[in-house]
Structures are given as structure tokens and as C-alpha cells.
N, C-alpha and C positions, 0 to 999 in steps of 0.2 A: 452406416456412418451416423455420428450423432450429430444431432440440429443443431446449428451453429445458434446460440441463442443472442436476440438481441434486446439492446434494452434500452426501452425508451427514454429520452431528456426532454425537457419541456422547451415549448417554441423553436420552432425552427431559425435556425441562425441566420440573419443577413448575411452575405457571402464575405461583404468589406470587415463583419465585425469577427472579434474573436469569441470562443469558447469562455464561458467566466466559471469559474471553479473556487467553492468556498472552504478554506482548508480548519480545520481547528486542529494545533499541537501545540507543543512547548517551544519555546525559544532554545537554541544547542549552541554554546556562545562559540563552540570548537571548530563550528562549520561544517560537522558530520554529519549530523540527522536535523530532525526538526524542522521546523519552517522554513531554514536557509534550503535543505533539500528540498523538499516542496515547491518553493517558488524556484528553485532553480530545473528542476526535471521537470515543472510542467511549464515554464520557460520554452522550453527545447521542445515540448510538445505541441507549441502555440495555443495553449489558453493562458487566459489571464485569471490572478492567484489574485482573489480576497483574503489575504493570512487573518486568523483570528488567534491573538496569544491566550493559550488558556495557562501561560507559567512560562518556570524558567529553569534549564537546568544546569549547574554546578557542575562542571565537567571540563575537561580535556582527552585528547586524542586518546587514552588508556584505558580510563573509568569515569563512569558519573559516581561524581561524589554526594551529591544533594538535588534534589527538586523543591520549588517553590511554587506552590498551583497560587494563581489568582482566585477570586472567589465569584462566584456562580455570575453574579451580578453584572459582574462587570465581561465574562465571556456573554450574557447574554443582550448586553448592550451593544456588544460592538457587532455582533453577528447582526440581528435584528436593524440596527441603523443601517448598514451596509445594503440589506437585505430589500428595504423600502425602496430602495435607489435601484439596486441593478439586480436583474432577474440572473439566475447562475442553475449552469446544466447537471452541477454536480457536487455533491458535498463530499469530501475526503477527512476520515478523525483519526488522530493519533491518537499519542499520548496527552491525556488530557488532566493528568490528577488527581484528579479525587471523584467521589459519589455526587456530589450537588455539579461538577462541571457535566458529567454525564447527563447528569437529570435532566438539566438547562438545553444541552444539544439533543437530547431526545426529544424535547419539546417542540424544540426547532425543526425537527425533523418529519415531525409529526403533523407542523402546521405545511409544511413543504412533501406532502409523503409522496408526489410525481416526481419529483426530484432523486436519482441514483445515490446512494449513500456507500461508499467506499470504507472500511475499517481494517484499519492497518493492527495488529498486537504486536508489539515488541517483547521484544525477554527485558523480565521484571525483575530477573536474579540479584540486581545489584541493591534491592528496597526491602525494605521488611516487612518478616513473612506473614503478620497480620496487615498492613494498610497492603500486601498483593491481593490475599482474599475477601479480604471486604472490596476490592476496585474490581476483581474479577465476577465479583458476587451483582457487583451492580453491573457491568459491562453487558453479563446474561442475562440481566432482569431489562436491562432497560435500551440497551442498544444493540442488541445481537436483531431483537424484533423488529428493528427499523432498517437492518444493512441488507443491502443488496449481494454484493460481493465481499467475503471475510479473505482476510491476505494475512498469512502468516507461516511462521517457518514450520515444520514438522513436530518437531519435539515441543515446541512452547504450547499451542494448539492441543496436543493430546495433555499434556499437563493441566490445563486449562479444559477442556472440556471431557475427556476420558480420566478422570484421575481414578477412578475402581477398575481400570484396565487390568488384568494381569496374566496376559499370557506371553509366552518369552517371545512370542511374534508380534513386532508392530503394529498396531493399526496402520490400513490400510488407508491411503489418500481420500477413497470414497467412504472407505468407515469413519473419518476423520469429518467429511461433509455431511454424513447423517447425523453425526453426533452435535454438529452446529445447526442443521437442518429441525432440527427439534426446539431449537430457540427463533426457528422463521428464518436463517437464511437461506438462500435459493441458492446460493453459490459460494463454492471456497478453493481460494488458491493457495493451496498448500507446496510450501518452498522448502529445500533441503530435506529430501525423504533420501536415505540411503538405501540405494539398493543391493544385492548381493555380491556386484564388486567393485562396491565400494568409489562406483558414480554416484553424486548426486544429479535426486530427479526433481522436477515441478511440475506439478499435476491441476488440473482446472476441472472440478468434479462437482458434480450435484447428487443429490441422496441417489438417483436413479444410476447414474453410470459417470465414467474419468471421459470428460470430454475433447481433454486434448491433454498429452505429457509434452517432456524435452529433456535432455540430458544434460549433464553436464563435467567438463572434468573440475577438477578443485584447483583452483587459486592457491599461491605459496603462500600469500598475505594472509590476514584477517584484518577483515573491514569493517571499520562503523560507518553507519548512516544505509548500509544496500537496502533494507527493507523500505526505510521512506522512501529511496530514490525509487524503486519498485511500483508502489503504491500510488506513488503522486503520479508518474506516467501512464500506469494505466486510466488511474483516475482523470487524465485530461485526455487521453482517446476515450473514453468511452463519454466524456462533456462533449466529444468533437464529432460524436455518433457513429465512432467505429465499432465494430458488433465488439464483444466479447471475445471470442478466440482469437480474433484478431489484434486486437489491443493487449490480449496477453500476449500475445507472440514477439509485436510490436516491441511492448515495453521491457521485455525479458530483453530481446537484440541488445536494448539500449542499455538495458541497464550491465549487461555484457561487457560492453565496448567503454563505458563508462568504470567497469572495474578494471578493465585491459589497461584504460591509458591513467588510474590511481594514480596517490601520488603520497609520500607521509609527511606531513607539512610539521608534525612535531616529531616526540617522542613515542610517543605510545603508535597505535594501529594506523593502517592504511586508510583515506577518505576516497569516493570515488569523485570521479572527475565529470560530474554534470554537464559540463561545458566544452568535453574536448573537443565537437565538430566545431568550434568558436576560434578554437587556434590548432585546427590539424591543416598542416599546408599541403598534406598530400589529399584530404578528404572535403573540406572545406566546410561548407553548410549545405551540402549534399548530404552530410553523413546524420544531421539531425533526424528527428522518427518526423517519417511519412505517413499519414493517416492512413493514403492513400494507395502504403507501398504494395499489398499485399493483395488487394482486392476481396471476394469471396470464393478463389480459389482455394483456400486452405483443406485438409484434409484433417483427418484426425490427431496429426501429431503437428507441433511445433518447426516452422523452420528455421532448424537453430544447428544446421548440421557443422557449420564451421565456430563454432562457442565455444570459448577457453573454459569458460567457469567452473 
């Protein structure tokens, strides 16, 4: 069985205080992704969100039409003030904009390097395909070597980092983690791997070996926002010093239950429902993630035997 790996956050918590967790993304004014997801998943995970805007995105429930990045300065004002004040177990980066927003949070990162760094990628298909490669160019160069844990979906991931791939068989979840593993990260949760019928799987794998999988079937919807919502929750278990496999287990359940009870507030795609143990009258606030639900009984796979997704 492989070593449940765990990873350290700095100072142990008072028990009355909560988890602080510093998030850097964009503003999503649709209420899909972005910082509304972030502080609402790690809401439900009980840490508390420092959001830092590093932009803004032009969007509705369909498509992002535009992005607006702030500039360096001012993402490294508002981290850095924050930061003097209140000590935080974990930093979580989105979408962040551009090469100077990067640089700035790697700096940060750098001066904080006890601190867990969470990095979420999203699909960039909707941006042009020069300001993708020069953001993915700096991503590798300057923040891949400060992340802890990388989270991102299958296909975005080997685009991004296997793009000389070419054989008709996928890379594999752990080929996927060596190939991030070369830029320093220790770990990568790799989301939506299809496997041969046509389940999707997620995988939590290091260069060495696939630490823990889970299945799942497909959703009739398509959702914006699932990968923030993903990212942010694990990102406040592991602020809240739940090991690793566990917080992915954890936060995969939720963000599960969180696709189940969706909803489509416009026109375009489904948004998940961050909130549903908030008003489920049959589940209550039972149904929010339990740090504590699982213990260190886990085994090698995922308990996720009753998941729609």
C-alpha cells in the first residue's frame, strides 16, 4: 500500500480558531468559478479565505468573453498586507493573468516556502494562443517549482506539459506526474482521465506511483466552476491538516454532491451548488466535509463508491 503522504502547514492551530487559507484568482462575475468558488468551497470546508483579486473575468454562464489582469503591484500589495496580519496554512492560485502576476506570487511563495501551495490550471482555450504560451511558459518557470500539489484536468495537463507526446495512447496519470515532477512538483491530481469504458477517473499520483484513484460516471450537464470548486476544498483540508488522500477523497465527495444538487442560474452551462448542505432539509449541515470524516483508515483507492459524476 502506498504511504499516505502528509503535508505539513505551519503552526498548529488553536482549536477555537479556524484554518486561514490565501487564495490568488480572478474575479467570475457569473458566480461559476473564481474567487466566489473559492470562498464558497472553502466556506464549507471551514477555513477562512483571504481572496486576493489578481483580475477580472468578462463572462457569463456560456463563455469567458475577456479577462482583465490587475497589475503586479497591486496583487502584491494586497497579499503582503494581509499577510503581515494573519499567518495562513495555505496558499491556493488560480487563474491569475499574466507573467508579472505570477512572478509577484512566486515571490510570495518563496518568502512563505512552509506554507503548502495549491495550483489549480484551468482550460485556457477560450484566450489566445500566444498570451496561452507565454502564461504556460511562465507558470513552468516560476510556479510549477513552488506547488505542492498541481490539480488539473487530464487533457489540459498533458497539453501543457507533454506537448511532444505522440503516441495514440494517453499518458498515463503517473506519466502525467513525472512530467510536472521535473518542474519540482511532488504531487498532481490529475481529473477527467478516460478510461477504456468510457468512465472518467482521478488519480493522485507522484513520479514514484498512483496513490490513490476513483471513478466516476458522467454528469448529463457541463459545468463551469468544478475545478475551483475542487481545488479550493482540498486546498482548506489540507490548511486544516488533513493528510493528503484524505482531503482528496474528502473534496472529490463534495465536490460530487455539489455537482448532483447544480443548478443553471442562466443560459449557458450548469454552476455547482457550493452550498447545498446550507439548505438540503433532508441533509442539513451534516452533509458539509468533515475533516474528520474519514480518519486514516483509507486504503489505496478513493471512497467514492456511491458518486454520480
Amino acid at each position: 500500500m502506498p504511504e499516505i503522504p502528509s503535508i505539513d502547514t505551519p503552526d498548529a492551530l488553536d482549536p477555537t480558531t479556524l484554518p486561514c487559507v490565501m487564495v490568488f484568482n480572478a474575479n467570475d462575475p457569473s458566480g461559476a468559478g473564481g474567487l466566489s468558488a473559492d470562498a464558497t468551497a472553502m466556506a464549507s470546508a471551514s477555513a477562512h479565505v483571504l481572496p486576493v483579486v489578481t483580475g477580472a473575468y468578462v463572462r457569463d454562464t456560456s463563455a469567458i468573453r475577456e479577462h482583465f489582469a490587475l497589475d503586479e503591484d497591486a496583487v502584491n500589495e494586497q497579499a503582503r498586507c494581509a499577510l503581515e496580519d494573519i499567518t495562513v496554512q495555505a496558499f491556493k492560485v488560480g487563474f491569475v493573468g499574466n507573467p508579472e502576476n505570477l512572478s509577484a506570487i512566486a515571490a510570495i511563495a518563496t518568502d512563505y516556502a512552509d506554507v503548502p501551495l495549491i495550483f489549480y490550471m484551468p482550460d485556457l482555450s477560450w484566450w489566445d494562443e500566444v498570451e496561452i504560451d507565454t502564461y504556460l511558459d511562465a507558470c513552468t518557470e516560476l510556479l510549477l517549482p513552488q506547488t505542492t500539489v498541481l490539480v488539473g484536468n487530464h487533457s489540459t495537463l498533458c497539453r501543457w506539459l507533454m506537448p511532444e507526446w505522440d503516441s495514440d495512447k494517453a499518458p498515463s496519470p503517473r506519466e502525467v506526474a513525472r512530467a510536472a515532477a521535473v518542474h519540482g512538483v511532488p504531487y498532481t491530481l490529475v481529473t477527467g482521465f478516460v478510461a477504456a469504458d468510457q468512465y472518467l477517473e482521478t488519480h493522485l499520483a507522484s513520479p514514484e506511483t498512483v496513490l490513490a484513484s476513483a471513478r466516476y460516471e458522467r454528469f448529463d450537464a457541463t459545468f463551469n466552476g468544478a475545478g475551483d470548486t475542487l481545488s479550493a476544498a482540498l486546498t482548506a483540508l489540507i490548511a486544516g491538516g488533513t493528510n493528503l488522500q484524505n482531503a482528496c477523497a474528502e473534496a472529490l465527495t463534495y465536490l460530487d454532491q455539489c455537482l448532483d444538487a447544480g443548478f443553471q442560474p442562466g443560459m449557458g452551462h450548469a454552476v455547482p451548488d457550493r452550498l447545498f448542505w446550507a439548505h438540503d432539509d433532508d441533509g442539513g449541515e451534516d452533509d458539509a466535509i468533515d475533516s474528520n470524516a474519514h480518519g486514516d483508515a483509507l486504503g489505496t483507492d478513493f471512497p467514492l463508491n456511491n458518486t454520480r459524476h
